[in-house]
C-alpha positions as CSV (number, residue, x, y, z in Angstrom):
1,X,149.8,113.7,29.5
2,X,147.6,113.9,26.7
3,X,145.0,117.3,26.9
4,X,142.3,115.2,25.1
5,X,139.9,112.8,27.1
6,X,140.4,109.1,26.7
7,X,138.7,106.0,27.5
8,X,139.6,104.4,30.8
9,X,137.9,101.0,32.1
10,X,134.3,101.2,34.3
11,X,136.5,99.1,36.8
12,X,139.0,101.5,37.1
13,X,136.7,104.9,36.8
14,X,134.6,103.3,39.5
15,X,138.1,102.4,41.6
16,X,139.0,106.1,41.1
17,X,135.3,107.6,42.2
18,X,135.4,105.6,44.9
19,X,139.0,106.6,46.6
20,X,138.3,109.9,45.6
21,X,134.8,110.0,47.5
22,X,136.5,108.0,50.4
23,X,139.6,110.7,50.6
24,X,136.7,113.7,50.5
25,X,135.2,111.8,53.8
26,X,131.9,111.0,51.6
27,X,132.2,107.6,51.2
28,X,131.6,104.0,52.5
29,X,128.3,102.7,53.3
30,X,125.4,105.1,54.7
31,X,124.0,104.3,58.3
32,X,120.4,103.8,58.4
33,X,118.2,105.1,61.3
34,X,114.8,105.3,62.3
35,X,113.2,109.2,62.8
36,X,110.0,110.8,63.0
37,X,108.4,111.7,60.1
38,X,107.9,115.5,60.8
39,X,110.0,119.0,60.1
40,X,113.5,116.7,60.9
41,X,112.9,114.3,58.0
42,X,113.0,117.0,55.8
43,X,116.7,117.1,53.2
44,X,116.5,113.4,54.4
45,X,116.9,109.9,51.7
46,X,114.7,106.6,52.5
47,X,116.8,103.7,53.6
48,X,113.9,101.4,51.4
49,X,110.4,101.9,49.4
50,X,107.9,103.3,50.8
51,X,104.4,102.5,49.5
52,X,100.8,104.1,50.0
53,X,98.0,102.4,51.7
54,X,95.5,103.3,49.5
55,X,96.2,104.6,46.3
56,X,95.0,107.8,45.2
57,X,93.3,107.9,42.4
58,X,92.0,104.7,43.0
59,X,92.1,103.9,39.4
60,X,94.5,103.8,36.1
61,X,94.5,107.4,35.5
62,X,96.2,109.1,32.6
63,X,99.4,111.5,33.9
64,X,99.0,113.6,30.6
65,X,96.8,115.3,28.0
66,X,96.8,112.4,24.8
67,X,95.6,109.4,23.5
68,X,94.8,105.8,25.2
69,X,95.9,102.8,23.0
70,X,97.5,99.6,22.6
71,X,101.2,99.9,22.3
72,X,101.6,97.2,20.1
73,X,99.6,98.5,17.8
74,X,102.1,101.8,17.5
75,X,105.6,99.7,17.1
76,X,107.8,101.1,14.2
77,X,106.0,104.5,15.0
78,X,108.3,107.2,13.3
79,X,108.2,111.0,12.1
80,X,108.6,109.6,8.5
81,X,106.9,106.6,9.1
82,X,103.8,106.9,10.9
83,X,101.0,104.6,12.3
84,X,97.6,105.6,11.4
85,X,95.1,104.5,14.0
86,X,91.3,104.7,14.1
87,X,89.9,107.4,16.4
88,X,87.4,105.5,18.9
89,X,88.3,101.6,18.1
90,X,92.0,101.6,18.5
91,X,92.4,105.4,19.9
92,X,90.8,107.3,22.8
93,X,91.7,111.1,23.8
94,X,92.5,111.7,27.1
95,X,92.8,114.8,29.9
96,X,95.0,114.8,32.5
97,X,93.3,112.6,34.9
98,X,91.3,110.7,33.0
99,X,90.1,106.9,33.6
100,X,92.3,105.3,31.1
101,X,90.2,102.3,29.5
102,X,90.5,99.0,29.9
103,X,91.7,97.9,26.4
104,X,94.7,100.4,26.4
105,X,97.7,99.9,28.4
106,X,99.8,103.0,26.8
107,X,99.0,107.3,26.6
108,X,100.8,108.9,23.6
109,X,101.1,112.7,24.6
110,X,99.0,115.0,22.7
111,X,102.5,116.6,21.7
112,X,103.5,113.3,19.8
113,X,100.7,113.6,17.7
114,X,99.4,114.4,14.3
């Protein structure tokens, strides 16, 4: 047996994980129950989604310090090739929190740019 890894196929890596989880006893398909949702949920994993009544914020907020803008308008983006955009008609800076306007559907973080 060679010391060196080697390529095996995903059907047969996943074969292998799976009798090996099975032979540790942590295998098969999980049960799914119904509990309270207080101190004994706690460690636990959701069976399905869960989704809030009401959102909070109740609008599109911006999750980071940066600028709003259209994404299309930042394709090919690069270190050595960068997109130059106009501060106010095509880029908007954003705090944390911030109502993210209507004509932008992306946030570059303030990190990303120059």
């Amino acid at each position: 047996m060679s010391i060196y890894l080697h390529d095996i196929p995903l059907s047969e890596a996943l074969a292998r994980l799976e009798s090996t989880l099975m032979d540790a006893g942590l295998g098969g398909v999980l049960g799914v129950e119904e509990i309270l949702l207080d101190e004994t949920a706690l460690g636990r994993v959701l069976a399905e989604p869960v989704w809030a009544r009401l959102s909070s914020p109740h609008y599109n907020a911006s999750a980071m310090d940066g600028f709003a803008v259209r994404a299309k308008e930042t394709v090919g983006a690069m270190p050595n090739s960068p997109v130059n955009l106009s501060f106010g008609s095509q880029a908007a800076y954003l705090d944390t929190g911030d109502l993210v306007p209507d004509w932008a559907d992306a946030v570059i973080p303030i990190e990303k740019v120059e």
